[in-house]
N, C-alpha and C positions, 0 to 999 in steps of 0.2 A: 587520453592516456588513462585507463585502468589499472590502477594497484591493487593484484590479488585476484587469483583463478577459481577460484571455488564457484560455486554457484549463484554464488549474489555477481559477485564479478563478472562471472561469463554471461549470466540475461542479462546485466547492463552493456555489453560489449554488443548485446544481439541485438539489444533495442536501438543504442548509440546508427550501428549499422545499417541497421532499417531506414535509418534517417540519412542516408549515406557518409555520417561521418567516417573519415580512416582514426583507426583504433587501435594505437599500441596496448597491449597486456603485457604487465610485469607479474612477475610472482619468483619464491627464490627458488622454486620447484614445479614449475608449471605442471608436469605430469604426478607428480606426486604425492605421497598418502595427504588427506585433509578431511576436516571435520564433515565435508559435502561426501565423501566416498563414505561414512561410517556411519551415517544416522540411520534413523528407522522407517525409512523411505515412504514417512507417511505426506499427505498431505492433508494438513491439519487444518481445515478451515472453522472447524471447530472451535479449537483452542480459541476463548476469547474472555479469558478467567487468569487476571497475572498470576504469577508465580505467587506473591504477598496477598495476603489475603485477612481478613479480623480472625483470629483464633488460632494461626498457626504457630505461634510461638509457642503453644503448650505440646505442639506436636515435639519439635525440635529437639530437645531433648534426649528423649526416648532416640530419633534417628540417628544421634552421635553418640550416643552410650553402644549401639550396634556397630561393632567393628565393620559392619558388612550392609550396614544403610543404606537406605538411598540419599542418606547424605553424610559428607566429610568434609570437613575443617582441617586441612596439615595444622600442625600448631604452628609452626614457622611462619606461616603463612597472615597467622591471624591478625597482626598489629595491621597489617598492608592489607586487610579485608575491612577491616572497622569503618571507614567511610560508607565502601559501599553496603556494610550491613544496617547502615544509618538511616541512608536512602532508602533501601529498601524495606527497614519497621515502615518509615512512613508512607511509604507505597501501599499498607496494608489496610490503612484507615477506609472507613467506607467510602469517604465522599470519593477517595483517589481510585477509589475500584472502581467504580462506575465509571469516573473519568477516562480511565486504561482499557476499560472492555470496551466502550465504545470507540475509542481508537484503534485498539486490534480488531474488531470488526468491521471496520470499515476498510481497513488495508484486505481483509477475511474475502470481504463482501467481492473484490475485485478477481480472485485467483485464479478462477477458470478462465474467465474473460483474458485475462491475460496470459497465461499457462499453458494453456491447450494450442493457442495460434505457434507457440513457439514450438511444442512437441510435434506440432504437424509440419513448420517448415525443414525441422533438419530431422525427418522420418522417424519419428519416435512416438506415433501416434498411439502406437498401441502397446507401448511400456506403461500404461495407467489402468490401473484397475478401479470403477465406480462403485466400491462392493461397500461401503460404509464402514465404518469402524464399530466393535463390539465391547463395550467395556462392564468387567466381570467384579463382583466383591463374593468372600469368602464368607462373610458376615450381614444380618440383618443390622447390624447396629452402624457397620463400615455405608453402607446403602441410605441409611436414614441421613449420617450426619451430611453426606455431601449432598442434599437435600436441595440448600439453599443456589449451591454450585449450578446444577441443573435449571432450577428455577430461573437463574444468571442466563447462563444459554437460550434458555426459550427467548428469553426476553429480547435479546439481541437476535433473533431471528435463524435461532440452531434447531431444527428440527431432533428431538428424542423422542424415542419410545421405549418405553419402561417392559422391562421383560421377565419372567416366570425364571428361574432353573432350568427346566425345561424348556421353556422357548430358547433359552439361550443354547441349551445344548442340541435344540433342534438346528440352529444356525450354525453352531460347531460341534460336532460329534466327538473331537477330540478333547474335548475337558470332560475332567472327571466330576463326580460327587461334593469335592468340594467347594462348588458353584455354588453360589443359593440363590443370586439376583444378579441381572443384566440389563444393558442399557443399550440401546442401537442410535447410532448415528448415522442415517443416512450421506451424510453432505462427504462425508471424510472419503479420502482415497488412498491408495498408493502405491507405486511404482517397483519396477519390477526388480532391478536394483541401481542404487545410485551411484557406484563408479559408472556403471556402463552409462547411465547418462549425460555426468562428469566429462567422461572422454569423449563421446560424441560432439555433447557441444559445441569443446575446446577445439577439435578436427574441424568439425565443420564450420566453424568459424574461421579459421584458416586459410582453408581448403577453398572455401566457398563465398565467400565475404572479405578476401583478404587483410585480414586481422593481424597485425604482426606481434607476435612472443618472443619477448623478452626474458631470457632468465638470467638473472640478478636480485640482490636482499634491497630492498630501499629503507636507507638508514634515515635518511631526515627529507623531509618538503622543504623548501622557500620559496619568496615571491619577489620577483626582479621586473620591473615595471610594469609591475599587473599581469604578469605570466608565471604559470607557476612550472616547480623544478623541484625534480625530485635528484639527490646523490645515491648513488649506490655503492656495497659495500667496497668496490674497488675503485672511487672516488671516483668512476664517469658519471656526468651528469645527463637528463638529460629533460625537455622541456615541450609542453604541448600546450595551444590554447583552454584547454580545460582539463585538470585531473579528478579523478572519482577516485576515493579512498575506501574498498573493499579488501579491506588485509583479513575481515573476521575477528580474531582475539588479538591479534595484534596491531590491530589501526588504532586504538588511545595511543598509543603511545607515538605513532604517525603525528596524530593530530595534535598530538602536545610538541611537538616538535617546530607548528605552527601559532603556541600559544591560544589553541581551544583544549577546554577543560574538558575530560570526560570521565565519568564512572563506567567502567567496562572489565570486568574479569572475564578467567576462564573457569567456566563452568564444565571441567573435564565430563564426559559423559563416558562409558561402557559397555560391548555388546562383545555376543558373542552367534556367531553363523554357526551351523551347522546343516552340514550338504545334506547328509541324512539322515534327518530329525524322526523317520516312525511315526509321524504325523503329518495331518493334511491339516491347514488351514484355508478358507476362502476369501479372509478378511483381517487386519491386522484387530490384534486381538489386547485392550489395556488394563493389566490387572489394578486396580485403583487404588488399593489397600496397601500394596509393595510397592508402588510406584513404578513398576514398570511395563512392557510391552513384549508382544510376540508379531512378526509379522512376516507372512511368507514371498519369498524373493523369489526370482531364477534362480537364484542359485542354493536356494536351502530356506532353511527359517532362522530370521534373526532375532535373538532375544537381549533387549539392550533396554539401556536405562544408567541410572543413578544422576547424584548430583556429588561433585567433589571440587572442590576449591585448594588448591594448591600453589597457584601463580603458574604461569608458563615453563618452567623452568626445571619443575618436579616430576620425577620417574612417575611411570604408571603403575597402579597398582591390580595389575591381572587378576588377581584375585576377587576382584569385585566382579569382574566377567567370568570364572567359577561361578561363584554366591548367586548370579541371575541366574543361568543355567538351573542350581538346584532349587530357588522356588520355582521356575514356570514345571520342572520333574512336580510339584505339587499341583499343579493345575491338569497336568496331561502327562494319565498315567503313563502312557507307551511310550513316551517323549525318548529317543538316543542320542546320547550325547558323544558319542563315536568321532572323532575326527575334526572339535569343534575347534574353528578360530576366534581366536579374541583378539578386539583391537580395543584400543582408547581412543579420544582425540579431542580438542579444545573446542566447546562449544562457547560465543560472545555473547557473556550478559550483561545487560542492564540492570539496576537496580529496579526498574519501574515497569521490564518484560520489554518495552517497546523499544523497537530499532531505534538508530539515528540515522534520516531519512533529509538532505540538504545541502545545504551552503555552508560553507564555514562561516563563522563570524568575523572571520579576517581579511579575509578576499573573496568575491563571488565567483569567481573561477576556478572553485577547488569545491568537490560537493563530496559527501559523506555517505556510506551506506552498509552498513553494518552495526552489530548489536541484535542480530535476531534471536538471540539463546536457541532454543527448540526448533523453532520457526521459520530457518534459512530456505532450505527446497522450497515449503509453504511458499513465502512471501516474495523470491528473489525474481520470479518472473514479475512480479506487481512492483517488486522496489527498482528494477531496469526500467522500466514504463516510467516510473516519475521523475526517473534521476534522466531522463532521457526529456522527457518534457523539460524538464528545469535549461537543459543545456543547451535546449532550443528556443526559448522562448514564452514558448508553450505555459498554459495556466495546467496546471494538474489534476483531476478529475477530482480529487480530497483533499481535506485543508492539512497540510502538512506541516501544520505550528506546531501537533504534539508529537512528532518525531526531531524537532529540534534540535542539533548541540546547543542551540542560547540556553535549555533547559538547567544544563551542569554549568553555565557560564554565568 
């Protein structure tokens, strides 16, 4: 039993399968919107730099005094945030960056390996593009500071190479002048758009692997002689020898349900598509200074980003998908903004970057996978592989002590 369709959900359902287990999927909307249909359909193997980092506090600031940031704090929200902004100062100390980078690159390390075997069983071989990722600063000074950030990457085994203006705008012709440095990422990819993958999946697991969906809200777990059981909102129960808790932003509160402790917000993110952008790009494209991203899809170019903390429960605030829109108009001149959609949608952070990747502490028949913030697409074909060893048997290819819940317990 899988709780939760999104993409983490669905490659554990793919993998479960492979192993020919039968797979219920619950979700309270199987077909519909989710943080997996909206992100920036990169695959980030890169990323391997948490979010907390030594010096970023003096950023902060400045990014909530900007109505239109790449980050926001509701006030409502802020008393129900303070834990996890606890965590996450101390997430920032050096000893724990090292400790976090080398944890997400080791999950990094596995992606293709596991990724690619899945896009070629249900036909989607050729939804990924191998073009690297391009990331741009406006400033010599923006370029120097994140210095150490890169050096971070090499370290862990990220190929970069440092690029001209020019070279940058030789790799994209659609930025303008006010480029002045570039950085190429080989390793990085990404896909052509992520509903269509979404849905694929979800069918073809159906379809093809007879996977049964369930649509129902699951309001609480328990454990009845070492079986676990989920209620749903219209009090049917129901029960399988093993559950996987992939809800995304909303599994703390699953697992607390079970008496596992977890730090888990939502990290609202913002984009906005546009079918026809006036612009080509080859390669998603990350402005590093604004913090956010361009990346060309089937269906248009998507420019998304921010960070916004409000609790699950808060309207979206569209506006912040404007606001991206008019800087990437500063990067590419031609850029039209004609026709654009904007969406929002709850990305699952941790305080510390890193998923929750396991067993509950309560029962071993009940495993965790969720918590990816950024990282879901990335990592969800590599977190179905583990979560699928674990429920076989199976030793798992990486030590999975620093994806823990014992970590918040």
């Amino acid at each position: 039993m899988v709780i939760g369709a999104g993409i983490v959900g669905l490659s554990t359902a793919f993998r479960l399968s492979e192993d020919g287990v039968a797979v219920t999927l619950i979700d309270r909307d199987p077909a519909g919107d989710k943080a997996s249909f909206g992100n920036a359909a990169g695959i980030a193997v890169t990323e391997v730099v948490p979010a907390s980092v030594p010096g970023l506090a003096w950023k902060v600031p400045a990014w909530l005094l900007d109505p239109l940031g790449p980050l926001a704090v509701r006030p409502a929200h802020l008393l129900n945030l303070l834990p996890w902004l606890w965590r996450f100062a101390r997430a920032g100390q050096h000893s724990e960056v090292e400790r976090i980078g080398t944890a997400l690159a080791a999950l990094n390390a596995r992606v293709y390996d596991d990724l690619l075997p899945m896009l070629g069983a249900i036909g989607c071989a050729g939804e990924i593009h191998r073009k690297g990722a391009l990331t741009v600063y406006e400033t010599e000074a923006g370029f120097q500071r994140d210095a150490d950030e890169w050096a971070f990457k090499r370290k862990h085994g990220i190929e970069v190479k440092m690029l001209t203006a020019d070279e940058a705008r030789a790799l994209e012709p659609a930025l303008g002048p006010i480029v002045v440095r570039g950085v190429l990422t080989p390793q990085w990819s990404h896909i052509n758009d992520p509903k269509f993958l979404v849905d694929r999946l979800r069918t073809w697991l159906e379809a093809d692997r007879g996977v049964t969906i369930v649509t129902g809200e699951v309001d609480r777990l328990f454990v009845d002689n070492g079986r676990p059981w989920v209620v749903l909102g219209n009090q049917k129960t129901l029960s399988a020898d093993c559950a996987v808790v992939a809800a995304g932003a909303w599994s703390g509160a699953l697992a607390r349900t079970l008496g596992d402790r977890v730090l888990l917000e939502s990290e609202r993110g913002y984009n906005t598509t546009l079918p026809l952008p006036g612009v080509k790009l080859e390669r998603e494209v990350i402005f590093a200074e604004r913090k956010f991203v361009a990346t060309p899809l089937s269906i248009g170019l998507r420019i998304g980003g921010a960070a916004e903390f409000g609790g699950l429960d808060a309207k979206a605030n569209f506006k912040r998908s404007e606001a991206l829109v008019k800087l990437a108009s500063r990067y590419f001149p031609d850029l039209s903004s004609d026709g654009g959609i904007a969406w929002a949608g709850h990305r699952p952070a941790t305080p510390d970057s890193l998923p929750v990747i396991g067993p509950s502490t309560r029962n071993g028949n009940i495993f965790y996978a969720f918590g990816h913030g950024h990282l879901g697409l990335t990592q969800a074909a590599t977190t179905g592989k583990l979560i699928a060893d674990l429920v076989a048997g199976r030793a798992p290819p990486i030590d999975l002590a620093p994806y823990s819940i014992s970590r918040f317990n």
